[in-house]
VOKEPA-726310 format. One record per residue (C-alpha): residue in one letter; x, y, z. Coordinates in steps of 0.1 Angstrom, whole numbers, padded with zeros to 4 digits, always signed. Each point is the difference from the previous one (the first is absolute). Example, Ala and Ser with C-alpha at 12.3 -4.5 7.8 and 13.67 -1.06 7.14 Angstrom:
VOKEPA-726310
A+0123-0045+0078 S+0014+0034-0007 
end
This chain:
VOKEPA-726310
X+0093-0050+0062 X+0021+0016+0029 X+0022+0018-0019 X-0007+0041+0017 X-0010+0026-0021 X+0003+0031+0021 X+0033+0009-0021 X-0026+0008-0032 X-0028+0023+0024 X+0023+0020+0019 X-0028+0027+0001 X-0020-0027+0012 X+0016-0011+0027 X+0005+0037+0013 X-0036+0003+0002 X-0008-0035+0014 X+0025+0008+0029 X-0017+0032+0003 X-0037-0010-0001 X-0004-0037+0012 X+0009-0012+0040 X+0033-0006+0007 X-0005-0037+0003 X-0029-0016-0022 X+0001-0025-0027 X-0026+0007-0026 X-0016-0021-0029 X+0003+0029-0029 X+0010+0007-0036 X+0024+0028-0017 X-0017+0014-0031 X+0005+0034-0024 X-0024+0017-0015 X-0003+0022-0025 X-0028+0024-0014 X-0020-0013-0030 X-0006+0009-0032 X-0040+0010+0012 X+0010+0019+0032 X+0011-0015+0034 X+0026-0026+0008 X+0001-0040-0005 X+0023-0024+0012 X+0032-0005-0025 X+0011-0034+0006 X+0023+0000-0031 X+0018+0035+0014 X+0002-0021+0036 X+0023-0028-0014 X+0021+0029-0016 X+0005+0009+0033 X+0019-0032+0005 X+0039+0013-0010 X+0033-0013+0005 X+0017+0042-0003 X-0005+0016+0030 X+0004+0031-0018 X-0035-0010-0022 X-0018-0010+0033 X+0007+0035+0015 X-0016+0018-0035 X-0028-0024-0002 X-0010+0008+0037 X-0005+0034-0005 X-0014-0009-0038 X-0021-0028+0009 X-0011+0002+0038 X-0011-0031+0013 X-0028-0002+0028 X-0010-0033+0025 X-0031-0009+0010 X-0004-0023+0032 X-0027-0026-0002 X+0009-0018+0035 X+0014-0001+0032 X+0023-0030+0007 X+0018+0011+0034 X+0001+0036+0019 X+0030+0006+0022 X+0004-0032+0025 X-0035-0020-0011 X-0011-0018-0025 X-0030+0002-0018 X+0005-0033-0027 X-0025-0022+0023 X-0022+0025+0005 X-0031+0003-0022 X+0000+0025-0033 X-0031+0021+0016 X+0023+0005+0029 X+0033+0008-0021 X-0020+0028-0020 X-0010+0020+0030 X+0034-0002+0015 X+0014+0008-0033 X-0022+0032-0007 X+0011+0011+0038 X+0033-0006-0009 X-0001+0022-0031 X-0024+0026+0009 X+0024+0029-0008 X+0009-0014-0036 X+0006+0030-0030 X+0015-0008-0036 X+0014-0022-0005 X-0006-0025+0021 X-0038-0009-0002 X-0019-0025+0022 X-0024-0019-0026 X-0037+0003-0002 X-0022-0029+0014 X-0041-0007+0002 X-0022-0031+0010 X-0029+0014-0026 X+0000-0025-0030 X-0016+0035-0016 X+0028+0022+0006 X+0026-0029-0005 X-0018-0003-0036 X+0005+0036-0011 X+0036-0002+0012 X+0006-0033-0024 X-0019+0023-0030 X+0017+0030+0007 X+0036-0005+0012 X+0013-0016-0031 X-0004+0035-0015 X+0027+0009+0023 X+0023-0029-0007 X-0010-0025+0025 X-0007-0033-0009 X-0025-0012+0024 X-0010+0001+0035 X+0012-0022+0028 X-0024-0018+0025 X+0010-0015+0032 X-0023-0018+0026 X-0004+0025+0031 X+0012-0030+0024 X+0031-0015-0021 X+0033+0003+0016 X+0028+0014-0020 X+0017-0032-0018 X+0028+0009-0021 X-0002-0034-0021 X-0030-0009+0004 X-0031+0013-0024 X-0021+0016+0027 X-0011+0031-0025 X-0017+0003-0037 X+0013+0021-0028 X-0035+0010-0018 X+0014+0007-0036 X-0018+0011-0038 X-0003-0027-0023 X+0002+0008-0037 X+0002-0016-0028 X+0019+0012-0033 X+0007-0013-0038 X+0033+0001-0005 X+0028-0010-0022 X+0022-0027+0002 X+0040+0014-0013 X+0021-0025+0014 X+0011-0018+0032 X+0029-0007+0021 X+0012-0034+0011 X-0005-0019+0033 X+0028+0001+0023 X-0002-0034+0005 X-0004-0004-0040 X+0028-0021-0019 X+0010-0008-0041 X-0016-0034+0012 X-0030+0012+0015 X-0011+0034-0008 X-0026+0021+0027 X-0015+0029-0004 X+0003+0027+0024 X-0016+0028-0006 X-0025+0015-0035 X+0012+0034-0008 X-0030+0019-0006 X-0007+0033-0024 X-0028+0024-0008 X-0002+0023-0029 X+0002+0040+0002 X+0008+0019-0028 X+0006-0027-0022 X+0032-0010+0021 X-0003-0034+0021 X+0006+0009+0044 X+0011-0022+0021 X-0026-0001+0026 X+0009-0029+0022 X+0003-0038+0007 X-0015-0029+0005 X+0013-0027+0019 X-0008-0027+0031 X-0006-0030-0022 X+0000-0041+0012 X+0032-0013-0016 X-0024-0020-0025 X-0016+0028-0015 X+0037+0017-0001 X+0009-0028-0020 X-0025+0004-0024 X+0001+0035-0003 X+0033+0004-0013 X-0009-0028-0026 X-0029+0020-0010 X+0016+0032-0008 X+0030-0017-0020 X-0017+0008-0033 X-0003+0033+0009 X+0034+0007+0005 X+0021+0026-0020 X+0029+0020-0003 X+0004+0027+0023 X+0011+0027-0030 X-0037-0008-0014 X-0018+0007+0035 X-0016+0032+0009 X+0026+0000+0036 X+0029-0006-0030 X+0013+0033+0001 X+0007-0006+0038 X+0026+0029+0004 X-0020+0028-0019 X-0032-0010+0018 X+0020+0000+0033 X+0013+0037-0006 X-0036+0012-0012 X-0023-0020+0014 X+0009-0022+0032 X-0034-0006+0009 X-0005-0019-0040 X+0024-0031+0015 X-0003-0021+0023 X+0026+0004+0032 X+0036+0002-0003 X+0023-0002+0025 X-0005+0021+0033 X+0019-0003+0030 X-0032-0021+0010 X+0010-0024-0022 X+0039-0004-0005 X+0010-0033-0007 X-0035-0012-0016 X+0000-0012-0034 X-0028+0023-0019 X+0005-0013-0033 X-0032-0012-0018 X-0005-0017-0024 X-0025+0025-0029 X-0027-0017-0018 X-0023+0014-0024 X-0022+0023+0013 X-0037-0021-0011 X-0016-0016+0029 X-0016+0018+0024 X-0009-0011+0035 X-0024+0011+0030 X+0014+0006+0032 X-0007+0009+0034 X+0008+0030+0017 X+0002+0022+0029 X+0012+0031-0005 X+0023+0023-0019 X+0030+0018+0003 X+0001+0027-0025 X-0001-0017-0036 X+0008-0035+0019 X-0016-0025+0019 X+0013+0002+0035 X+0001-0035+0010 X+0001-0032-0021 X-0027-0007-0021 X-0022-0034-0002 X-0005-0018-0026 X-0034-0007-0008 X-0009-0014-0037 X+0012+0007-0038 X-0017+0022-0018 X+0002-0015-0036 X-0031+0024-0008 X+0018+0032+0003 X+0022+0016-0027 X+0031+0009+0024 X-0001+0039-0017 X-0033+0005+0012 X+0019-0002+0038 X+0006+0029+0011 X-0003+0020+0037 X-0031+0016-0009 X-0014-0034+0020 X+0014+0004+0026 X-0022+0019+0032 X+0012+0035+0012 X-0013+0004+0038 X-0005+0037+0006 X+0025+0016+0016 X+0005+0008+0034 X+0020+0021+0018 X+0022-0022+0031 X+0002+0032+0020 X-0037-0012+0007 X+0006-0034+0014 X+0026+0009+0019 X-0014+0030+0015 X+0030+0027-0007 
end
């Protein structure tokens, strides 16, 4: 959207005004890191929502707490000309004269035409919290709505259990749609919330939510039941309350017995989470759903960001 977000990187903007030309228009993205558990940093994108706060008071601490960084990707205009019409090949070299002098930070992003090199990068970055690798023809213009580039992501797959769902917002008493599965994995005996799954036709919505009826149950009998205490212990163990990313959104589900277990498809993950919404792929009637659990799922070795972004 346009809404600006300068008021929430204040020690951002300081350094973009003191690092980048006086008059440019960049292509870029604000991130945090933070060091991992194995040594380095990765990116946070959890701790960069955070960021995200209505008290000024709380943005001030988190900026010195949290320290965002931006990394440009491409050049759009630099003081009176325009560079939108001009191919990306082009943009790039104007954009690495343009930002020659970068320190943390502000970071320009790494680029290669060696399928090779390109190939480690898709192996390796994930370790660092990246999610894939971009890939843009060398003689595209810059299109702002049009799909000129490729995002190059992971696929996975998963076994995971089915705990509930949430309702369609076009749903009604008459005619019930799913929205979204609420999906768990065991650990420690305790059933996580690890995602969603959603982007169904409004047919298989339908049929969905007439599925699952038998399998619906009383929230005091549901491994999420004890909502509060989980909350206070073990936020990650539910699935998302209410944020300032979602006021106003109805996140009531509806909790069903925790026995069918379904495989999805998957990108990435964000801590004990998928980081983006997962597909639906079959059901898994074969699989006892205790026998889930996130010793499945694959750990990419880690890597440290200060690497990629050469700081």
């Amino acid at each position: 959207n346009t809404k600006p977000l300068t008021r929430y990187f204040p020690e951002l903007v300081a350094a973009i005004k003191e690092q980048l030309p006086e008059r440019c228009v960049l292509d870029g993205e604000v991130f945090v890191a933070l060091p991992a558990e194995g040594g380095g940093q990765r990116l946070e994108f959890e701790v960069l929502q955070e960021r995200i706060h209505p008290a000024a008071s709380r943005v001030d601490l988190l900026s010195t707490q949290t320290p965002a960084g931006f990394v440009a990707f491409d050049l759009l205009a630099l003081g009176d000309e325009s560079y939108v019409d001009r191919p990306f090949a082009e943009r790039r070299a104007a954009l690495e004269s343009a930002l020659s002098g970068l320190t943390g930070p502000c970071h320009l992003t790494r680029t290669t035409t060696d399928p090779a090199e390109a190939q480690r990068w898709f192996e390796q970055f994930e370790g660092a919290g990246l999610d894939g690798v971009m890939a843009k023809p060398l003689t595209a213009t810059y299109s702002p709505n049009g799909r000129t580039m490729l995002k190059i992501k992971h696929e996975r797959t998963a076994d995971v259990v089915v705990a509930g769902y949430r309702e369609h917002k076009t749903s009604t008493p008459e005619h019930p749609l799913l929205g979204s599965l609420l999906l768990g994995l065991y650990a420690d005996g305790e059933l996580q919330h690890i995602g969603v799954s959603a982007s169904f036709t409004a047919a298989r919505r339908a049929e969905l939510i007439e599925e699952l009826q038998p399998l619906v149950c009383d929230i005091a009998d549901h491994p999420w039941g004890r909502w509060q205490e989980f909350l206070t212990a073990n936020p990650d163990r539910v699935p998302g309350t209410q944020s300032r990313w979602s006021a106003g959104k109805d996140l009531s589900f509806t909790p069903l017995r925790p026995e069918r277990v379904v495989e999805v498809k998957y990108d990435h993950m964000e801590g004990r989470r998928f980081r983006h919404t997962a597909h639906f792929k079959r059901w898994r009637p074969d699989r006892d759903p205790k026998s889930c659990g996130y010793d499945q799922l694959e750990q990419p070795a880690g890597y440290d960001l200060a690497e990629i972004l050469g700081s």
